[in-house]
C-alpha positions as CSV (number, residue, x, y, z in Angstrom):
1,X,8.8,-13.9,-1.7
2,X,10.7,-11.2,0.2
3,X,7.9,-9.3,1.6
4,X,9.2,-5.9,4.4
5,X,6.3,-4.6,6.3
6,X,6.7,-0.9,7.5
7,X,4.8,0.7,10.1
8,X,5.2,4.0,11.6
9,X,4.7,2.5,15.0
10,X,4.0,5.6,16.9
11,X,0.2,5.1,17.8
12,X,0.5,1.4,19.3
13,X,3.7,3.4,21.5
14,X,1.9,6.4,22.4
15,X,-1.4,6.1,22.7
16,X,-2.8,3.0,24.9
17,X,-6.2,2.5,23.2
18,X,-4.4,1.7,20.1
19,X,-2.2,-0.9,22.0
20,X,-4.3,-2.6,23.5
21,X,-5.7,-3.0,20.0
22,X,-2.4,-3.9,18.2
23,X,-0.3,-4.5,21.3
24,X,3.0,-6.0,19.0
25,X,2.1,-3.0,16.6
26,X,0.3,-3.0,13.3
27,X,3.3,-4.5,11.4
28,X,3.5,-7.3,13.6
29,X,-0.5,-8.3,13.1
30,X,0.2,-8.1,9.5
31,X,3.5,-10.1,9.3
32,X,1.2,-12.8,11.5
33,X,-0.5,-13.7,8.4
34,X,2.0,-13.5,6.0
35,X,4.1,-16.4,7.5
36,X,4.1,-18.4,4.0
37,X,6.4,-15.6,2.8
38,X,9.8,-14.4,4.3
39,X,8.7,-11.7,6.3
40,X,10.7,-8.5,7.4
41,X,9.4,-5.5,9.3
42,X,11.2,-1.7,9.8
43,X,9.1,1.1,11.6
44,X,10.2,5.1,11.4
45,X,13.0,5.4,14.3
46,X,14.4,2.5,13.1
47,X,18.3,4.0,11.4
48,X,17.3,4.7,8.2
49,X,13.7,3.8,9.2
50,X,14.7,0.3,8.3
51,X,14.8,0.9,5.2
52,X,18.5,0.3,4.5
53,X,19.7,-0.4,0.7
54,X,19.9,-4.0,1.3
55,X,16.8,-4.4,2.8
56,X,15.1,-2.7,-0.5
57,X,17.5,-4.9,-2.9
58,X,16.0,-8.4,-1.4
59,X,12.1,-7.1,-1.6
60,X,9.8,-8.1,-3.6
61,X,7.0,-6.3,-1.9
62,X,7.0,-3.2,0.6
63,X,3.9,-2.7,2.5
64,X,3.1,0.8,4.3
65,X,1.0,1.9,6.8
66,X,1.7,5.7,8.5
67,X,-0.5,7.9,9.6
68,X,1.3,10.9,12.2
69,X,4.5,11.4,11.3
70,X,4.4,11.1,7.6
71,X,6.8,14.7,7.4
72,X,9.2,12.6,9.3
73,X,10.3,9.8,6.7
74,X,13.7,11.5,5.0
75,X,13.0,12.6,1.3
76,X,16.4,10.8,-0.3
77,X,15.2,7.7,1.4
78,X,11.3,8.3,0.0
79,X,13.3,8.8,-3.3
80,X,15.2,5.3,-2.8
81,X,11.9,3.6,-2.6
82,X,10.4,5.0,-5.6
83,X,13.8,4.1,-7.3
84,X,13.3,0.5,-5.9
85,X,9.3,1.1,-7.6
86,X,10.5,2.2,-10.8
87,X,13.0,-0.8,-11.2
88,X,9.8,-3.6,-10.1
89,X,9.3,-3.7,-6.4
90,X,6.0,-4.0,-5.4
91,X,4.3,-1.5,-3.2
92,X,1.0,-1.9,-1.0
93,X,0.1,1.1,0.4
94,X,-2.7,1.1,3.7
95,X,-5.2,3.2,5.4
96,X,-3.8,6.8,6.0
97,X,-0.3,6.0,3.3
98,X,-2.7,7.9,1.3
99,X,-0.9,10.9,3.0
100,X,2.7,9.0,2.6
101,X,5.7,10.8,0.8
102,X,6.4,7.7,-1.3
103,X,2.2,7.7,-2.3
104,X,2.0,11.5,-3.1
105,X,5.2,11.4,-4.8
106,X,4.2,8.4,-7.1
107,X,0.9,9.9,-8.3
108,X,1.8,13.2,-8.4
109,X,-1.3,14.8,-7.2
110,X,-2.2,16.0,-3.2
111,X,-4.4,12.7,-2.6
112,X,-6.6,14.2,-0.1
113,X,-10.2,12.9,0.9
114,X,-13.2,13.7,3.1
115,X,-12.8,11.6,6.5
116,X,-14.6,10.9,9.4
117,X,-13.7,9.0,13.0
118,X,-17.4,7.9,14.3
119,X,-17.8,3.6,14.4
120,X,-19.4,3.9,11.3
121,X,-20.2,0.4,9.7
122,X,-18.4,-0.1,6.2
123,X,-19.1,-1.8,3.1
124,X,-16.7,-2.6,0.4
125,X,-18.0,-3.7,-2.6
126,X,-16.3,-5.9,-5.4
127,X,-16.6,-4.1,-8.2
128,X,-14.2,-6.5,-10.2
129,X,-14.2,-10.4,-9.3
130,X,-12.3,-11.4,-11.9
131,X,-8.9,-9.5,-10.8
132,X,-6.7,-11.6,-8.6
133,X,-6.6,-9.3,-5.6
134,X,-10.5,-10.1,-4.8
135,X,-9.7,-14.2,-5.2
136,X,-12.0,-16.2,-3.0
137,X,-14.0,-13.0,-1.6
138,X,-18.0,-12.5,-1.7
139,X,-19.1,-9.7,-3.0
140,X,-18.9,-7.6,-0.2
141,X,-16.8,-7.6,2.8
142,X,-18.5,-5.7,6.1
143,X,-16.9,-4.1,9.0
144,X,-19.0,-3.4,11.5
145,X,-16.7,0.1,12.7
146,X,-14.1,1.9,10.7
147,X,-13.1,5.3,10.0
148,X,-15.0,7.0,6.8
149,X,-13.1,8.2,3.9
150,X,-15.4,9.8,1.3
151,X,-14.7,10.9,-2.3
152,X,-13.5,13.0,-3.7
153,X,-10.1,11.2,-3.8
154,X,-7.3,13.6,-5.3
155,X,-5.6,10.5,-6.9
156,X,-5.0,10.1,-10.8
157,X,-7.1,8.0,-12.4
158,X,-6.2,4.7,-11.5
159,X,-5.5,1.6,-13.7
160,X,-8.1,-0.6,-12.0
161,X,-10.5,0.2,-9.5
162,X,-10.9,-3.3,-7.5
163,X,-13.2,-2.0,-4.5
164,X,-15.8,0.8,-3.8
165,X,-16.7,1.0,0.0
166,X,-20.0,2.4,1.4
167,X,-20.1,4.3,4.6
168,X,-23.3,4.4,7.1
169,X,-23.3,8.2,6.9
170,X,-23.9,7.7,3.0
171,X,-20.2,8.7,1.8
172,X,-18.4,6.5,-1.3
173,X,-15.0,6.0,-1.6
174,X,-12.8,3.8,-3.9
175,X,-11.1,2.2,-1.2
176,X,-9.3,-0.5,-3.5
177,X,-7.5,1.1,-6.3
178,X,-4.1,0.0,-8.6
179,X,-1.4,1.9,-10.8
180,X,2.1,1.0,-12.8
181,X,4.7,2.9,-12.2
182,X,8.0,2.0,-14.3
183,X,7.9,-1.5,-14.0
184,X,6.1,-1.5,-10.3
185,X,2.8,-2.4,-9.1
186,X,0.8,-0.4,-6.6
187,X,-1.7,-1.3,-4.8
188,X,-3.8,1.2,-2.6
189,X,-6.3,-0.5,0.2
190,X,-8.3,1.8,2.4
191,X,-9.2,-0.2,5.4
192,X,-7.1,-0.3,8.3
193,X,-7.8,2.9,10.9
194,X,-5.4,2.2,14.2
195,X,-7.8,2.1,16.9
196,X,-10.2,-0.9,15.3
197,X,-9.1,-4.4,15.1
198,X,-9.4,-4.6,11.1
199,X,-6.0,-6.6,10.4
200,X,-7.3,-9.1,12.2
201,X,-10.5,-9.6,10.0
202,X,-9.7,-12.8,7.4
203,X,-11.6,-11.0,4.4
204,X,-9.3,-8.2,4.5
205,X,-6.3,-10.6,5.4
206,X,-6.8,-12.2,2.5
207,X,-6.9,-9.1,0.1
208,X,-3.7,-8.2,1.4
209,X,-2.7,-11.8,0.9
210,X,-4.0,-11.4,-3.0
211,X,-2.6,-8.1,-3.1
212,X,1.1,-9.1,-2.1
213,X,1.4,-12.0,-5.0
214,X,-0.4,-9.7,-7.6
215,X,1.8,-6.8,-6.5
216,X,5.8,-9.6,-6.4
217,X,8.7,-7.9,-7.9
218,X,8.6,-7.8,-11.7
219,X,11.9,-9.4,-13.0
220,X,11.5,-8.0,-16.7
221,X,14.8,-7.0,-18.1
222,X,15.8,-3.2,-18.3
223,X,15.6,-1.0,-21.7
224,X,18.2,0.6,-22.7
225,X,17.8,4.7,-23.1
226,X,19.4,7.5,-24.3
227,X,21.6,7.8,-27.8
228,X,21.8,4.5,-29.1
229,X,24.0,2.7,-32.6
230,X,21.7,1.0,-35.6
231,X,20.9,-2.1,-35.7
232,X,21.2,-1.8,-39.3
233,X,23.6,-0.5,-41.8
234,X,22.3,2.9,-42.6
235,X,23.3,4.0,-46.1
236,X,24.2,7.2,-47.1
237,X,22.4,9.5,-48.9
């Protein structure tokens, strides 16, 4: 598969902490484990943040992760990727891409949360081991530090709900969540906050791993709309 990795790449630039975390950037630590696929990677200064026609027409997945500078991404090229959505590209969508244009714009609701930066340890539940995006996972996977994201999530109500995390402070949040759109697959995974070393945690490398083959380009052929002829004679009356 064709899988393009996008990353904001303004935290690992500006802010040292963060690089010395992800010192290649974010996309780089995720492309690292993806090497069985045909990996690509754009971040937001990039011309046309990377995100050039022909790099959508050759991908079968797009992954996101953004987080500052969201207001920055152009809206005709947010409206190219939901195009590229509608027509069968998968989209993985990470951490704060909750707050993305292409996110928002897909479920059509503000998709804001409760949230909290303080080392708190993190639970995610499996709360369906029989979908292919929790393949070879216990039921639980443990970080000892992340950032909290509590409920309510202002997301519609999604077509699967895959994980449910737990949050030393006591919030909930369904940190692992799917939706169709057209004939695209999206799948939402919370984990990921900049300044903790999550990426580089196998359990959540391999969701992303299961999440990338569930979410491959969908091939299906396109309906025609609009005024159409019978298929059949059609006798007068």
């Amino acid at each position: 598969m064709n899988i393009l990795i996008w990353n904001e790449y303004r935290h690992e630039i500006e802010n040292e902490e963060v690089r010395k975390v992800y010192p290649e950037g974010i996309h780089k630590a995720i492309a690292s484990f993806l090497e069985e696929h045909h990996v690509e990677t754009a971040t937001l200064d990039e011309a046309h943040h990377g995100l050039s026609d022909e790099n959508l027409n050759k991908t079968d997945v797009l992954i996101w992760w953004g987080h500052k500078a969201h207001d920055e991404v152009q809206d005709e090229i947010c409206e190219k990727i939901k195009s590229h959505v509608l027509e069968g590209m998968g989209l993985i969508v990470l951490h704060s891409g909750h707050f993305s244009k292409i996110f928002k714009s897909l479920m059509g609701t503000t998709c804001n949360l409760k949230w909290r930066e303080a080392d708190e340890k993190e639970r995610l539940w499996v709360v369906d081991p029989t979908h292919p995006i929790t393949e070879g996972l216990n039921s639980y996977i443990e970080l000892d530090k992340e950032e909290m994201y509590g409920e309510h999530f202002d997301i519609p109500t999604p077509d699967e709900t895959i994980f449910i995390s737990w949050f030393e402070g006591g919030e909930v949040f369904r940190s692992g969540v799917t939706f169709k759109r057209g004939k695209g697959k999206i799948f939402y995974f919370r984990p990921g906050h900049e300044s903790y070393p999550t990426y580089y945690n196998k359990e959540i490398q391999r969701v992303i791993k299961n999440g990338v083959q569930w979410a491959k380009r969908n091939h299906a052929p396109t309906h025609d709309y609009g005024n159409v002829k019978p298929l059949e004679d059609i006798s007068e009356k």
